[in-house]
Wavefront OBJ file of the C-alpha trace (Angstrom):
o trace
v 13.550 69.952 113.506
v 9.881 71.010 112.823
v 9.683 74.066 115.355
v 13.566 74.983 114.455
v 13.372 78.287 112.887
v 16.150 78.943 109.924
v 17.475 82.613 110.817
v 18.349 85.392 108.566
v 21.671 86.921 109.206
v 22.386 90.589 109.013
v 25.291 92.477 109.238
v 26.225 96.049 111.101
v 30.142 96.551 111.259
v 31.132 93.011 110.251
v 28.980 91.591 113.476
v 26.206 89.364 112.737
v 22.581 89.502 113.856
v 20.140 86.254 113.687
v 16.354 87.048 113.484
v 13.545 85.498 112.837
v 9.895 86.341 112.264
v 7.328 84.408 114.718
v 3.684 85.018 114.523
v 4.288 88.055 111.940
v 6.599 89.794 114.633
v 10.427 89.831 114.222
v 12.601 88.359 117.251
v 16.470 89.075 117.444
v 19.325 86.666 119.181
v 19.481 88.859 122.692
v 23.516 87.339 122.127
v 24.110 88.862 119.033
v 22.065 92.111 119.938
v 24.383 91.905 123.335
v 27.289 91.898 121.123
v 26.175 94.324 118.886
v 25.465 97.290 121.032
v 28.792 96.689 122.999
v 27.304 95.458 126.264
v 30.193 93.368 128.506
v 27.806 90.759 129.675
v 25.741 90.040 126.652
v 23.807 87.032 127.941
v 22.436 89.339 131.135
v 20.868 91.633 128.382
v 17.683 89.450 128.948
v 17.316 89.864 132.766
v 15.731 93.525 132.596
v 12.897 91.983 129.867
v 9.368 91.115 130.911
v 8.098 88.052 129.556
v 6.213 89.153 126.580
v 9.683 90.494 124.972
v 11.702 87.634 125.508
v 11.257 84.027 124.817
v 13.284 80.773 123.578
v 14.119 79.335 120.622
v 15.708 76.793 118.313
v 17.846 78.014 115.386
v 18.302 75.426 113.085
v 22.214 75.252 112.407
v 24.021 75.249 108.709
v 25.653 72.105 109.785
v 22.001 70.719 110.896
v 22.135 70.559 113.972
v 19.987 73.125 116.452
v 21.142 75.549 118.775
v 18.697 77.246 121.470
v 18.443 80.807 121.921
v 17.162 83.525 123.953
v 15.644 86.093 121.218
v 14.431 89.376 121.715
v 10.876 91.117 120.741
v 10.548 94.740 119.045
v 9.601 96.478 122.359
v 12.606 94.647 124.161
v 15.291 95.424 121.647
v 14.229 99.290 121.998
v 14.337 98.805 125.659
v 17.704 97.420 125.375
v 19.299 100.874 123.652
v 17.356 103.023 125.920
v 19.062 101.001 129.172
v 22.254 100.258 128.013
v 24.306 102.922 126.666
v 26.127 103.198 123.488
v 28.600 105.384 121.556
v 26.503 105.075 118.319
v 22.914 104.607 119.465
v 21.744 106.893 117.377
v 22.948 105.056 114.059
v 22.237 101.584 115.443
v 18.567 102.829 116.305
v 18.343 103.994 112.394
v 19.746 100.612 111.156
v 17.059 98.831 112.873
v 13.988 100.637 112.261
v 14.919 101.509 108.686
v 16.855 98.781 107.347
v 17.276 95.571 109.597
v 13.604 94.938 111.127
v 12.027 95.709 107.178
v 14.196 93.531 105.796
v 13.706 90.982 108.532
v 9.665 91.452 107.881
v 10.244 91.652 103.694
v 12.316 88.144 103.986
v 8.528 86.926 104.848
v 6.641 88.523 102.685
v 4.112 86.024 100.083
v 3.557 87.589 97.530
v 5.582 87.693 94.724
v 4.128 91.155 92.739
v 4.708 93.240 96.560
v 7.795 94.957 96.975
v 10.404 94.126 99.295
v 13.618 94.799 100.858
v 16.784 93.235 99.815
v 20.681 93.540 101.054
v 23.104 93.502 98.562
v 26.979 93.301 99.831
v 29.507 95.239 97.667
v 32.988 96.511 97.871
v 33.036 95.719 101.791
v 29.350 97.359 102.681
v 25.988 96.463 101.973
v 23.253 98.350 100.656
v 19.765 98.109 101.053
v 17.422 97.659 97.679
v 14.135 97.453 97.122
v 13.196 94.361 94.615
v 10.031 95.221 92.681
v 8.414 94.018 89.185
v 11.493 92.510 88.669
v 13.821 95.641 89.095
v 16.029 96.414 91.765
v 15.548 100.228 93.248
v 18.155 102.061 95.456
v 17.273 105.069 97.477
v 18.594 108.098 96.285
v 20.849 109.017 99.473
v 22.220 105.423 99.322
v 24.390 106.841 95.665
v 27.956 107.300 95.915
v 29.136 110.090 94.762
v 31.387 109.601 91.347
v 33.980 112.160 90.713
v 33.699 115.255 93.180
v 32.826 115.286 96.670
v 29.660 116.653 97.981
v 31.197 119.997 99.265
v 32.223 120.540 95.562
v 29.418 119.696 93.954
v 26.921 122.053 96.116
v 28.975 125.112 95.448
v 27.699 125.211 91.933
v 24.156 125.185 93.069
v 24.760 127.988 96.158
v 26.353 130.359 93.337
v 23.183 129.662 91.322
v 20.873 130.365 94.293
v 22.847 133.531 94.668
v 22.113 134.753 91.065
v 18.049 134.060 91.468
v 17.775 135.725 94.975
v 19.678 139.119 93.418
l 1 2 3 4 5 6 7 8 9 10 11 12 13 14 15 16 17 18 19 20 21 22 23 24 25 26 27 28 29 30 31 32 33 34 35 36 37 38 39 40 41 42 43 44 45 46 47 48 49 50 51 52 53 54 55 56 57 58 59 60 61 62 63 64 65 66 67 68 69 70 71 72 73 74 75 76 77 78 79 80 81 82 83 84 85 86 87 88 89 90 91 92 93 94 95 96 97 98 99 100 101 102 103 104 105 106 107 108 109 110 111 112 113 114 115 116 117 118 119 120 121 122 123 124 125 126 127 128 129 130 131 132 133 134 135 136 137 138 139 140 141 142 143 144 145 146 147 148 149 150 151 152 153 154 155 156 157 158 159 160 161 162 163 164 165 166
């Protein structure tokens, strides 16, 4: 069990996603990544990847056993979107630049006084935090909005804009 590698799972739309980091560089399960962006085959994903993008693995198992997977580099997950097709490729792109590959690299990070990204699950979503000198920090566009919806709450400042530019 020395080279099994505990995973960290995140979620997109109640579907998980195992990664790891190796050598400093995050790797995802090519499965779960199959899964994920919808693909009908999702154990072929791997057969368009050159060999530095692709390799295999042993996730060590909650039960303790070990499974062995096929993850996926960086470069090969990005290659994956722009081959395969999906309805929200956009979004999922998003997700994993801004909030699943930095978390992924955060999970790893030494030292202590650094910030770093955090998921925290609530009322059925998850939100990403930042943890730092013992605070947690939430982006500003990640705030619900409490009593009014965002139409209603930008007229006020249009009417105001009105009154300066007269």
């Amino acid at each position: 069990m020395d080279d099994a590698y505990v995973p960290l799972t995140l979620m997109r739309h109640n579907r998980p996603l195992r990664g790891v980091m190796i050598d400093g560089q995050p790797w995802l399960c090519a499965r779960d990544f199959g899964l994920l962006i919808g693909h009908r085959h999702p154990e072929r994903i791997c057969r368009l990847m050159d060999d530095d993008q692709i390799r295999t693995v042993r996730f060590a198992q909650a039960g303790g056993g070990e499974e062995e997977v096929a993850v996926i580099g960086e470069s090969g997950l990005y290659r994956a979107l722009c081959r395969f097709s999906h309805p929200e490729q956009r979004n999922l792109r998003r997700w994993l630049s801004h909030e699943a590959l930095p978390t992924l690299r955060d999970s790893q990070a030494a030292a202590a006084l650094c910030p770093r990204r955090t998921l925290m699950a609530w009322d059925k979503q998850r939100v990403s935090l930042l943890e730092w000198q013992g605070d947690l920090w939430i982006p500003l566009s990640e705030l619900p909005w409490f009593g009014c919806t965002a139409q209603a709450s930008r007229q006020p400042a249009r009417r105001l804009l009105g009154r300066w530019l007269r």
